[in-house]
C-alpha positions in Angstrom: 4.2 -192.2 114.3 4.4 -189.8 117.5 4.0 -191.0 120.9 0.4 -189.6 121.7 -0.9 -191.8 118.3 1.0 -195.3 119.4 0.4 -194.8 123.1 -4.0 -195.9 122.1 -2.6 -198.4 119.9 -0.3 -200.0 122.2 -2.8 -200.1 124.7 -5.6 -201.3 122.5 -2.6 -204.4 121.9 -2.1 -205.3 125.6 -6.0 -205.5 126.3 -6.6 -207.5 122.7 -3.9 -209.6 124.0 -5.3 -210.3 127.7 -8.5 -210.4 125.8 -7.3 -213.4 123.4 -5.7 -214.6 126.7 -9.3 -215.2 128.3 -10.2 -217.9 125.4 -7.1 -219.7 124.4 -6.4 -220.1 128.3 -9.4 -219.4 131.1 -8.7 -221.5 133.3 -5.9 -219.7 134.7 -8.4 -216.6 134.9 -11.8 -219.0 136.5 -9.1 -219.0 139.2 -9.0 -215.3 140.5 -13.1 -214.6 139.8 -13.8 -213.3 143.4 -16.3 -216.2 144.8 -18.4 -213.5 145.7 -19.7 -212.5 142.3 -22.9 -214.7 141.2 -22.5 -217.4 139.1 -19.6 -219.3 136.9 -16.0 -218.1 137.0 -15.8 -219.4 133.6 -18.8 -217.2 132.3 -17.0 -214.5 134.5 -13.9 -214.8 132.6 -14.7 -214.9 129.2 -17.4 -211.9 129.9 -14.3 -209.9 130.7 -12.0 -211.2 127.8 -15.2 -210.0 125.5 -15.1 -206.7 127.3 -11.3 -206.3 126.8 -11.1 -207.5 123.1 -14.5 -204.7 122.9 -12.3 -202.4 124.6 -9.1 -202.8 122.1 -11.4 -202.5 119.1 -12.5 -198.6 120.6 -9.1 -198.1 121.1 -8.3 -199.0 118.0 -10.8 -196.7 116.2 -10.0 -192.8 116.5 -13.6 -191.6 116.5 -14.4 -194.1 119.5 -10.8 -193.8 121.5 -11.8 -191.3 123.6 -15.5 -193.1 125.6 -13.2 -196.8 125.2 -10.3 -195.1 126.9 -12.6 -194.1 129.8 -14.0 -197.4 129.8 -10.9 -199.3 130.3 -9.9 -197.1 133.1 -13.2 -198.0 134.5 -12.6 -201.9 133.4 -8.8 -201.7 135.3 -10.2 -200.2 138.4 -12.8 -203.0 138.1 -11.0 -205.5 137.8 -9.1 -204.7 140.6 -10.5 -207.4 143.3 -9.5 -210.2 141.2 -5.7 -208.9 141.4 -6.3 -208.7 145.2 -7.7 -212.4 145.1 -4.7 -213.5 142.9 -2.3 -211.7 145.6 -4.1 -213.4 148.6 -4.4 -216.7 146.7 -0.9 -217.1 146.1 0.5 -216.0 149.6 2.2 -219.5 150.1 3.4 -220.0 146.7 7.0 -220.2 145.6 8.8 -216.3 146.1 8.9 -215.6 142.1 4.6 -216.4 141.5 4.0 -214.7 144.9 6.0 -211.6 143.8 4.6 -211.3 140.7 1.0 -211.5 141.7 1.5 -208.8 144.7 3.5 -207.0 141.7 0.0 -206.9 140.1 -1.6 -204.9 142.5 0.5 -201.5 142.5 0.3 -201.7 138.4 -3.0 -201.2 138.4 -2.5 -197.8 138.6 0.0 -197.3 135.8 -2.7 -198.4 133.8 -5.8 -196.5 134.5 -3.5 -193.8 134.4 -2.5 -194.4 131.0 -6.3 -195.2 129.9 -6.7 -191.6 131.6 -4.3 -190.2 129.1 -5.3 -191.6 125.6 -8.9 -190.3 126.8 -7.6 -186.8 127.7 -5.6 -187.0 124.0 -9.1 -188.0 121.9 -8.2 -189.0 119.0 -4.8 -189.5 119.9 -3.5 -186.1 119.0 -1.2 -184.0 122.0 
């Protein structure tokens, strides 16, 4: 299979993962919902796990890839704040959890670049 048709795939895999991730274990996500959005973390976190495992399944599909791809740049830049929280959060934890949540924050980019991509491929065709 050629890189433009495993690059949506792959993709659709990491959000279907973090997606999954929101259910089996939100607690760790309740914790980095920005206290200024209304409401529960909880209903805040497993909103977003819907949206990503939503997001996967457009992915997935070759006649949807191209709006889900735009949509899960739009969901990564969205999402943003709660990487920002995570960083500020864990300012005094121990140097590996403290570098890997600041680590968070410049791979945002990566990834709504890559989301820019399979959009600009469609259907995942070069």
């Amino acid at each position: 299979m050629p890189r433009s048709e495993r690059s949506p795939l792959l993709l659709a895999g990491l959000l279907a993962t973090a997606g999954v991730a929101h259910f089996a274990s939100p607690r760790q996500f309740d914790a980095i919902v920005p206290r200024e959005l209304p409401g529960s973390p909880r209903t805040w976190t497993y909103a977003s796990g819907v949206a990503e495992l939503a997001l996967a399944a457009g992915l997935a599909l070759p006649r949807t890839r191209r709006t889900a791809a735009l949509a899960t740049a739009a969901f990564f830049v969205g999402v943003f704040p709660a990487n920002v929280k995570m960083a500020v959060d864990w300012r005094h934890r121990p140097a590996p959890l403290r570098a890997a949540a600041i680590g968070r924050l410049p791979l945002q980019l990566p990834l709504v670049l890559w989301a820019r991509n399979v959009a600009r491929n469609g259907e995942g065709r070069s």
